[in-house]
C-alpha positions as CSV (number, residue, x, y, z in Angstrom):
1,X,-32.9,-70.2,-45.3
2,X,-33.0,-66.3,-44.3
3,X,-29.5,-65.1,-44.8
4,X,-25.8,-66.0,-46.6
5,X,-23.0,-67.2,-44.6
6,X,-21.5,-63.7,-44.3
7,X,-24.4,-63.0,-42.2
8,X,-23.7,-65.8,-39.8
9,X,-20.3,-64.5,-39.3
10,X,-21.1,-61.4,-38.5
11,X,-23.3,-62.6,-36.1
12,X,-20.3,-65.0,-34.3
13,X,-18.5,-61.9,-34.8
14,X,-20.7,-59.5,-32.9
15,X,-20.7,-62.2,-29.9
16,X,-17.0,-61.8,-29.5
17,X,-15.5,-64.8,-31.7
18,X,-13.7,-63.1,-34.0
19,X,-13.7,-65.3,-36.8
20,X,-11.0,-64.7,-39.7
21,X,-11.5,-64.5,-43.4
22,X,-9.6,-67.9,-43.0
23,X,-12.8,-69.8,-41.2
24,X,-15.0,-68.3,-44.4
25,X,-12.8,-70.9,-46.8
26,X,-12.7,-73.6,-44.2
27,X,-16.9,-73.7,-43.9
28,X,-19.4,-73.4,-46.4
29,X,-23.3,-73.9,-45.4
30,X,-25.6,-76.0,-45.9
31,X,-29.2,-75.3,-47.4
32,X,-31.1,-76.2,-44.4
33,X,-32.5,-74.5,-41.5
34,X,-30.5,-75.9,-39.2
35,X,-28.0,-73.4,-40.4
36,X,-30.1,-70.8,-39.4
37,X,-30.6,-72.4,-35.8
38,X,-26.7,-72.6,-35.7
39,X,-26.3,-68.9,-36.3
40,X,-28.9,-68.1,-33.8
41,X,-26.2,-70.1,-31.2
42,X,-29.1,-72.9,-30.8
43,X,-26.6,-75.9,-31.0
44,X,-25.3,-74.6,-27.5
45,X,-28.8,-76.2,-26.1
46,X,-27.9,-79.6,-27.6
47,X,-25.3,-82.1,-25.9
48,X,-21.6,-81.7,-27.0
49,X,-21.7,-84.5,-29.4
50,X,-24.5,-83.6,-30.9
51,X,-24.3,-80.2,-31.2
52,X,-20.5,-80.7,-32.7
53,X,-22.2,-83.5,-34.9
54,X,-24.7,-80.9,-35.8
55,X,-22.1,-77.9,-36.8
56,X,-20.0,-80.3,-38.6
57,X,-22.7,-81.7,-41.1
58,X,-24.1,-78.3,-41.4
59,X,-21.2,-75.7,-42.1
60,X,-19.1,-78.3,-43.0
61,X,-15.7,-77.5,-41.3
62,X,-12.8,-78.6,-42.1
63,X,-10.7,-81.4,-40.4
64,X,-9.7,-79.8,-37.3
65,X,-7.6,-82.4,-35.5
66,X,-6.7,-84.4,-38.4
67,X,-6.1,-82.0,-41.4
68,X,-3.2,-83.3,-43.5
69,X,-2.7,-85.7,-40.9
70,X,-2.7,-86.0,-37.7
71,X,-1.6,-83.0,-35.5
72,X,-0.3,-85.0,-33.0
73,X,1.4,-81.9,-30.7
74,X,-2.2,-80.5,-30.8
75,X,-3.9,-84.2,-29.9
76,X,-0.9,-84.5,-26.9
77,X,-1.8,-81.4,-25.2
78,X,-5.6,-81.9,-25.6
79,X,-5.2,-85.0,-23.6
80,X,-3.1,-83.1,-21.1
81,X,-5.6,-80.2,-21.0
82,X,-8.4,-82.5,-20.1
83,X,-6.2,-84.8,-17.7
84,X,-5.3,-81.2,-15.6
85,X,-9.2,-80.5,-15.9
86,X,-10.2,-81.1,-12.2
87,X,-8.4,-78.0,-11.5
88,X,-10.5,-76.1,-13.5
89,X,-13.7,-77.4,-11.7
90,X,-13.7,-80.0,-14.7
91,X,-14.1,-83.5,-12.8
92,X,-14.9,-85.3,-16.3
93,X,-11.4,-83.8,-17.9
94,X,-9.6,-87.1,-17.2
95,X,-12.1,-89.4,-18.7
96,X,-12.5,-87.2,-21.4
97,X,-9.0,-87.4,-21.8
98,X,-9.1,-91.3,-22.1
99,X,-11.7,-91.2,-24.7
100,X,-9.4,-88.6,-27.0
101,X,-6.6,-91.3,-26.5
102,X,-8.8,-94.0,-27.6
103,X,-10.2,-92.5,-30.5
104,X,-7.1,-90.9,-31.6
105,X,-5.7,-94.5,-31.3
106,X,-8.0,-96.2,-33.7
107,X,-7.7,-92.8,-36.1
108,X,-4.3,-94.2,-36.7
109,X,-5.8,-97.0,-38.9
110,X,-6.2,-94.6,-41.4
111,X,-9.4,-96.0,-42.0
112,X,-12.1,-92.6,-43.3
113,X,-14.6,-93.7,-40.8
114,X,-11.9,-93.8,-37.9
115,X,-10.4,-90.6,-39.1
116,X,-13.9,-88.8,-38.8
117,X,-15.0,-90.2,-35.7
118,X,-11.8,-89.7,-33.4
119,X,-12.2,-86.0,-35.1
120,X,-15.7,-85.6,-33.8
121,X,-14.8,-87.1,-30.5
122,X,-11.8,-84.8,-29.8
123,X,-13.9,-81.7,-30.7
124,X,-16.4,-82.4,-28.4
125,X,-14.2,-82.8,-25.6
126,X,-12.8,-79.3,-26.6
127,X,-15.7,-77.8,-26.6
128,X,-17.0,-79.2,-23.0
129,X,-13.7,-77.7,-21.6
130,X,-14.0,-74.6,-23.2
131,X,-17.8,-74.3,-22.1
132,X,-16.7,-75.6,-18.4
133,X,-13.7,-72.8,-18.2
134,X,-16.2,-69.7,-20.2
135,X,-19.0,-70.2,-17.4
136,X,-19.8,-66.6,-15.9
137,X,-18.6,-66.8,-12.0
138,X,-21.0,-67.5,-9.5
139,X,-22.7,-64.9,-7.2
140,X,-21.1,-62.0,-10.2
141,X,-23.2,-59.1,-11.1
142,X,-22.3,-58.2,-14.8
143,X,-23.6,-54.9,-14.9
144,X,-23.4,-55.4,-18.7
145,X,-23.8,-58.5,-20.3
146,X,-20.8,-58.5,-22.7
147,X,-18.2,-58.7,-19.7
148,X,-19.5,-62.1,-19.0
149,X,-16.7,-64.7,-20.4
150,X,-17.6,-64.9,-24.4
151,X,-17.0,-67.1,-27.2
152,X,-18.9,-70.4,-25.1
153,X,-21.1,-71.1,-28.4
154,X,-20.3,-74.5,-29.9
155,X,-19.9,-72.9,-33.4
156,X,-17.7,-70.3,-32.3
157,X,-15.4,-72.6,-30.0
158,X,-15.2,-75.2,-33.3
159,X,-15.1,-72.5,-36.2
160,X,-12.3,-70.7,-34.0
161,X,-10.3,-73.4,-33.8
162,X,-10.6,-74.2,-37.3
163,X,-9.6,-70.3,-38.5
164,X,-6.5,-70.7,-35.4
165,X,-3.1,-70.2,-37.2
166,X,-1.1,-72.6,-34.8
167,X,-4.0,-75.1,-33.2
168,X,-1.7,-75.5,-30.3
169,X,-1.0,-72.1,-29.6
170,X,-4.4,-71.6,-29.7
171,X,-5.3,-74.4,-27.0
172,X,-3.0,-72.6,-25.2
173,X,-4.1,-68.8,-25.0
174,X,-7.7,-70.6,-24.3
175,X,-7.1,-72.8,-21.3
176,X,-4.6,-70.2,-19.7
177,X,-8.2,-67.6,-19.9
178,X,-5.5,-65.1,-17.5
179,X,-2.4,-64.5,-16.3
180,X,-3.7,-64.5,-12.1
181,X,-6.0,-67.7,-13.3
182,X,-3.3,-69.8,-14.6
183,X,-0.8,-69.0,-11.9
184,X,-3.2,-70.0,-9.0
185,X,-4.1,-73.6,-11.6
186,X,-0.5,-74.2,-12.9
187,X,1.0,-73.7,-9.2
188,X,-1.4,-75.8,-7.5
189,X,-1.5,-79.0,-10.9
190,X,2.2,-79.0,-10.4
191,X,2.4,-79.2,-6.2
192,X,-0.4,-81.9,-6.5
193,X,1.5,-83.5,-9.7
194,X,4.3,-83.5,-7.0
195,X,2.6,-85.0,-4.0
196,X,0.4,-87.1,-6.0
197,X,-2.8,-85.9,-4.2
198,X,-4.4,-85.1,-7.8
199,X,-8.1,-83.9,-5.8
200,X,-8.0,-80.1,-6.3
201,X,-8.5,-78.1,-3.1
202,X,-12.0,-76.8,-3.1
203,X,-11.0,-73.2,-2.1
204,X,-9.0,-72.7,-5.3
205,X,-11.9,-73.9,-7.1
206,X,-13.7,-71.0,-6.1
207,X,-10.7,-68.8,-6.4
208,X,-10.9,-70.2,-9.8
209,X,-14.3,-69.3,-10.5
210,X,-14.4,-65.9,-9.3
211,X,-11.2,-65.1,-11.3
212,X,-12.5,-66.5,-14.7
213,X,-14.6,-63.6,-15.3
214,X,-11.1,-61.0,-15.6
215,X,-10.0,-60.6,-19.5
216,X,-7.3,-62.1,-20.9
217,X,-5.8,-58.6,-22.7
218,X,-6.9,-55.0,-22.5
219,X,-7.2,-52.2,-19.9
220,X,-9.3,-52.8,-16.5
221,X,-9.2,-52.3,-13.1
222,X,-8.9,-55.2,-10.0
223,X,-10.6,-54.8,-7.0
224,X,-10.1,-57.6,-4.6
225,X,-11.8,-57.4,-1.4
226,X,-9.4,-60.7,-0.5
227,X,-6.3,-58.4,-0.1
228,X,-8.0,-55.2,0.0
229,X,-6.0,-54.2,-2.9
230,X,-6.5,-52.4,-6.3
231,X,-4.4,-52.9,-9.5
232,X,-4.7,-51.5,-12.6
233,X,-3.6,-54.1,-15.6
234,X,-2.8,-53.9,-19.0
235,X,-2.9,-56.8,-21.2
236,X,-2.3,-59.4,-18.5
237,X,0.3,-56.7,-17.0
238,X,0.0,-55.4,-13.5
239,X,0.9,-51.2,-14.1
240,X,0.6,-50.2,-10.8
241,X,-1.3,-51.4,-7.4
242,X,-2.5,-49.6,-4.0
243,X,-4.2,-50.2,-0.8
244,X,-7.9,-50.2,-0.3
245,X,-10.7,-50.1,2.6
246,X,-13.1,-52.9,1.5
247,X,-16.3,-54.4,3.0
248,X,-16.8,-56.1,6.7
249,X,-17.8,-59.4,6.6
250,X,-21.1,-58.0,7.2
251,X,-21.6,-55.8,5.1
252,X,-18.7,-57.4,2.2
253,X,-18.1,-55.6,-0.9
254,X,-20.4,-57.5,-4.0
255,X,-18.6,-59.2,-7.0
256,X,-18.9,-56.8,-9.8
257,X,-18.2,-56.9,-13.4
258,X,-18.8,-53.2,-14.8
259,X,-17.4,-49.8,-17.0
260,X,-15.9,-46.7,-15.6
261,X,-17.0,-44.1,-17.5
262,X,-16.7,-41.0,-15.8
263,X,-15.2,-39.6,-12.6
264,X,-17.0,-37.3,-9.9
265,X,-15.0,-34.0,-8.5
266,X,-16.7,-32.5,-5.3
267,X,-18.8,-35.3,-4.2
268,X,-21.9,-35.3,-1.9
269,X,-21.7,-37.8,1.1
270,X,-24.5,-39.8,1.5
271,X,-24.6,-41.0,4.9
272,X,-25.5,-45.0,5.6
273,X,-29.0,-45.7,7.8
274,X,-26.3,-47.4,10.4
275,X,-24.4,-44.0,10.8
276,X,-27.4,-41.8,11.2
277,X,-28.3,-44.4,13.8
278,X,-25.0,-44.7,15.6
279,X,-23.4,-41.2,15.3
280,X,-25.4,-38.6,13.6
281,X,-28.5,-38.8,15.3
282,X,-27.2,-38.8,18.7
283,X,-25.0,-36.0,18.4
284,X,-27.7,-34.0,17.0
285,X,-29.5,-34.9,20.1
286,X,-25.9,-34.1,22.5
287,X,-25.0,-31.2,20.2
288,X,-28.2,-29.6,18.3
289,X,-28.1,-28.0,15.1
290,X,-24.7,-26.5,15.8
291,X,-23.3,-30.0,15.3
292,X,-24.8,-30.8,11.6
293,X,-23.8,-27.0,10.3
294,X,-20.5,-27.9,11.7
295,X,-20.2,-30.8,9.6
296,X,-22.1,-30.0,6.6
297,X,-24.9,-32.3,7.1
298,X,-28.4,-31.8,5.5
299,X,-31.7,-33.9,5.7
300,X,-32.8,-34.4,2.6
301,X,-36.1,-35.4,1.1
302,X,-34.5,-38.3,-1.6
303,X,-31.3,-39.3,-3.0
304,X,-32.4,-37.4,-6.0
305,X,-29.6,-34.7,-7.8
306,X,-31.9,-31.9,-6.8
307,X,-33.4,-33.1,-3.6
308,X,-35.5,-30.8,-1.4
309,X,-33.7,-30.1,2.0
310,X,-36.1,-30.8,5.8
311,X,-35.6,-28.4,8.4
312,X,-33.5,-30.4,10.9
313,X,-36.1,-29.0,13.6
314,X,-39.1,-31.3,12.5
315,X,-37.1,-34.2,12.4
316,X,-37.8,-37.1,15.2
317,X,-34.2,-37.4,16.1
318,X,-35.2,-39.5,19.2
319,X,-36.3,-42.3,16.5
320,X,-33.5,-41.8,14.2
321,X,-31.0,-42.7,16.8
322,X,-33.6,-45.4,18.3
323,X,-33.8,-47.0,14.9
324,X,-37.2,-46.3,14.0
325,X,-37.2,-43.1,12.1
326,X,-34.5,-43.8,8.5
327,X,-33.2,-40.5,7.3
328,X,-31.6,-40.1,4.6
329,X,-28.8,-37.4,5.1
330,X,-26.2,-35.5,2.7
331,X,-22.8,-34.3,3.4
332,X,-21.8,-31.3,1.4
333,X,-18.1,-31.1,-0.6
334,X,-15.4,-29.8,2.0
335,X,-12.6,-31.4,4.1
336,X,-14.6,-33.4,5.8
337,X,-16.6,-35.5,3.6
338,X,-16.3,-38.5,4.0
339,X,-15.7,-39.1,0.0
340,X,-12.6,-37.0,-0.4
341,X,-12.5,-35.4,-3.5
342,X,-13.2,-37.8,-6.2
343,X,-15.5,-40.1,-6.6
344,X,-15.4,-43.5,-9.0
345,X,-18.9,-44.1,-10.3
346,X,-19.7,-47.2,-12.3
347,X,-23.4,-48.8,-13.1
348,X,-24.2,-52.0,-10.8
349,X,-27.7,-52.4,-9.0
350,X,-25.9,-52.6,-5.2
351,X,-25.0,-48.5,-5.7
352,X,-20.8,-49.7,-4.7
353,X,-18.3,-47.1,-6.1
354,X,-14.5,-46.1,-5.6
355,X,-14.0,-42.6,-3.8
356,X,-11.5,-40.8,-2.2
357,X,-11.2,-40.4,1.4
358,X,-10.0,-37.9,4.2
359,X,-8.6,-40.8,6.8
360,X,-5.7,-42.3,5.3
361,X,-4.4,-43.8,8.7
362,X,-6.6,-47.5,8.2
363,X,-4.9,-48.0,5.0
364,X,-1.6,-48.6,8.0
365,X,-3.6,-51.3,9.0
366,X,-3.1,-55.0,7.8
367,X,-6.9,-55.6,8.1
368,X,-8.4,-53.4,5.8
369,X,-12.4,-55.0,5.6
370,X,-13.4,-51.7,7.5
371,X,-16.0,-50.4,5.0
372,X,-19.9,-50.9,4.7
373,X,-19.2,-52.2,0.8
374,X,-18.0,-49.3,-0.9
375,X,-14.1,-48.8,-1.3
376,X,-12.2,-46.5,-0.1
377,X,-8.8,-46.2,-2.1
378,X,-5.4,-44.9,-1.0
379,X,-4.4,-43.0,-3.7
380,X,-7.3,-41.2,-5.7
381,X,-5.1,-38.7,-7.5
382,X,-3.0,-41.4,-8.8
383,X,-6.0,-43.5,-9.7
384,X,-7.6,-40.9,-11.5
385,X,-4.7,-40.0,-13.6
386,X,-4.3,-43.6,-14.6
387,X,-8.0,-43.7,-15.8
388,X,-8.0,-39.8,-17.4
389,X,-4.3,-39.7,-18.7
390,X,-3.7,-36.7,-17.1
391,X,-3.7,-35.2,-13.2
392,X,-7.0,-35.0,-12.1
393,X,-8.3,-31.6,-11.7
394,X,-11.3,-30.0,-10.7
395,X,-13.3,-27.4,-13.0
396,X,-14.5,-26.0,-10.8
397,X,-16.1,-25.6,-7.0
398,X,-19.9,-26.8,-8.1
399,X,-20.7,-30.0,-5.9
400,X,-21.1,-33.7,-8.0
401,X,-18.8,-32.4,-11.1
402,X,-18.7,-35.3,-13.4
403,X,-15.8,-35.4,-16.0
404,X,-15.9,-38.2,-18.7
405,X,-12.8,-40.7,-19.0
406,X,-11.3,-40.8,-22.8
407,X,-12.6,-44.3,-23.0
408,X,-14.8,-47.0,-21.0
409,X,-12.4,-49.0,-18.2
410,X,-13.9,-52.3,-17.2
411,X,-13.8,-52.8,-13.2
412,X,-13.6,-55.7,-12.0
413,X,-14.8,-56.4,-7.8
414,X,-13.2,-59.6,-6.8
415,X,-12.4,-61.4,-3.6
416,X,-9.1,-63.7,-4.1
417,X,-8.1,-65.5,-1.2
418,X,-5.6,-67.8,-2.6
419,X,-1.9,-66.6,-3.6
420,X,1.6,-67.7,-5.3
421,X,4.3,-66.8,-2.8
422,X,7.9,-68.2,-3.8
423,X,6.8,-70.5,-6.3
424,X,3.7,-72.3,-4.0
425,X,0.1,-71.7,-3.2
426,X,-1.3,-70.4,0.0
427,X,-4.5,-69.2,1.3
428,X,-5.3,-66.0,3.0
429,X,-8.3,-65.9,5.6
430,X,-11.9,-66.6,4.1
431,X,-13.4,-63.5,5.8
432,X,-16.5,-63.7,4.0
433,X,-17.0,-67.4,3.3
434,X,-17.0,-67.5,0.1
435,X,-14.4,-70.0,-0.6
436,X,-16.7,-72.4,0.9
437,X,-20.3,-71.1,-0.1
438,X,-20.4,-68.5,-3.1
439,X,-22.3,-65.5,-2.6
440,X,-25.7,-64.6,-3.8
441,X,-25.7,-61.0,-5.0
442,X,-26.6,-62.4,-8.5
443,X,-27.8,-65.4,-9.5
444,X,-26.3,-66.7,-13.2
């Protein structure tokens, strides 16, 4: 065995579970490799029984359920976790729920065997709803790998709970995953409890599943193409909130999990094919050079920081505008440009950013899914002294000056379609479709 058991912790720990000094007193291991395969998050391969079976035997952790007894407040809302589980896209919850009744039941014997079963038995269900409720949303593109929902490994989940000062306030913070999460499941388990139709509607299930990815506590930004509206949270908190131009239903803005590190003063425009096509190129052809200069427009050889500039002359504008000829064309810094003056960079693969803009009139409009995928916010002065601490303010005159933010902000890209309003659940129109198909900008 390669390895002591601080090493294993360490390892949980660098995955996000956060074990306590209390979970090293509650497991000691086994020397076997199948330690070794637990630390390496193998067991998550296995089926739940087993794989609880397996982390049982081999770290040897403690009675969870039935330490000193019974925890019967910890058993009851188990079974009430799992019984609500439908609504987290969990159809198995309620028979999972019987079988925790059953075995918890027959633990009341008092019989060893009885006791160590129904303790098995509870912990796997637990650990199939935490799995089911820590999958990563479909269609998301996690731009970096730790902003996918941790803490899904069947040691964590088990050793966790074990370590958990209060076992029920623990089942708690873990099935609520957020504060928008549990308002959209709590509102619609207790109309349904109230009408007795217990067969969640499928668009909150994907409401669900495309809120799941958003943390719990901390600092991030919320950009939901649903409302075509950005808040900025803090520990579950929403600090402030503003309008937004989003994505058509054409061209709709991706799910995006990602980090903020630095804003852009003075931006370049960089002008979509569809534009050039539309608007530039034919009034180049109406208006001739006079027309780009006038604007600030240059052809340009790449979307490199240093690209070499065409002479507009030997350009086939006739084919631009007809479609066949793609130029790629760059707005300089100024009152025009179409990015204001700030731009919000973050790393994802689809090249979607925050920026600034100089037509603040569509953010009157109640339809706001005007944009080509990028967003267009309503207050970029505001925004960026949210994310630097202070008022933004530019260094200088140089075009594309980047200024780093005092720490990483996760952004989150979302599209949330359903919505509490005076204590009940409605929906707002599924422009994109997604509450009936998920997207496929990543596949997970």
């Amino acid at each position: 065995m390669t390895g002591g058991l601080g090493d294993r912790v360490k390892k949980l720990n660098d995955r996000g579970v956060g074990i306590s000094s209390l979970a090293l007193a509650l497991a000691t291991v086994a020397g076997s490799s199948s330690a070794s395969a637990l630390a390496d998050g193998q067991s998550g391969a296995l089926p739940a029984a087993a794989a609880v079976a397996s982390v049982y035997d081999t770290l040897h952790v403690q009675p969870i359920w039935f330490r000193n007894g019974a925890n019967a407040a910890a058993i009851a809302q188990l079974t009430a976790i799992l019984q609500r589980a439908p609504f987290d896209g969990m159809p198995q919850g309620p028979q999972l729920a019987a079988q925790v009744q059953t075995a918890a039941a027959q633990a009341s014997s008092g019989q060893p065997q009885d006791v160590a079963n129904a303790e098995r038995v509870l912990s796997s269900a637990w650990v199939q709803y935490v799995q089911a409720i820590k999958r990563p949303t479909t269609g998301m593109i996690y731009a970096y790998p730790v902003l996918q929902p941790q803490g899904g490994q069947v040691e964590q989940i088990l050793l966790t709970a074990a370590a958990a000062p209060s076992l029920t306030a623990y089942l708690t913070s873990n099935s609520d995953v957020n504060t928008i999460y549990k308002q959209l499941r709590d509102t619609a388990w207790s109309q349904a409890q109230a009408t007795g139709n217990l067969t969640p509607d499928p668009r909150l299930l994907a409401n669900l599943d495309r809120v799941r990815s958003l943390p719990a506590k901390g600092r991030f930004l919320l950009v939901d193409s649903g409302s075509s509206m950005l808040t900025l949270y803090q520990d579950g908190q929403r600090i402030d909130s503003m309008k937004i131009i989003t994505g058509t239903d054409e061209l709709p803005t991706p799910l995006i999990a990602s980090y903020m590190y630095y804003i852009t003063y003075n931006p370049y425009w960089h002008a979509p094919d569809h534009l050039v096509r539309k608007t530039i190129a034919p009034n180049m052809l109406h208006l001739g050079a006079t027309y780009l200069k006038s604007h600030g427009y240059h052809v340009i050889e790449d979307w490199s920081e240093t690209p070499t500039v065409i002479d507009p002359i030997k350009v086939d504008w006739k084919g631009a505008a007809a479609g066949k000829v793609h130029l790629k064309i760059q707005q300089d810094p100024g009152p025009l440009n179409s990015m204001g003056i700030l731009k919000f960079p973050f790393a994802n693969p689809q090249d979607i950013y925050l920026h600034d803009t100089p037509d603040h009139e569509k953010f009157k409009l109640a339809n706001r899914n005007l944009s080509n995928g990028c967003v267009r916010v309503e207050d970029a002065k505001r925004l960026g002294t949210w994310l630097l601490g202070h008022e933004p303010v530019s260094p200088g005159g140089t075009p594309e000056l980047r200024v780093q933010l005092p720490r990483p902000t996760p952004i989150y890209l979302t599209y949330i379609t359903a919505q509490v309003q005076d204590g009940k659940l409605s929906y707002l129109p599924d422009l994109y479709g997604w509450d009936r198909a998920a997207p496929q900008f990543a596949s997970n």
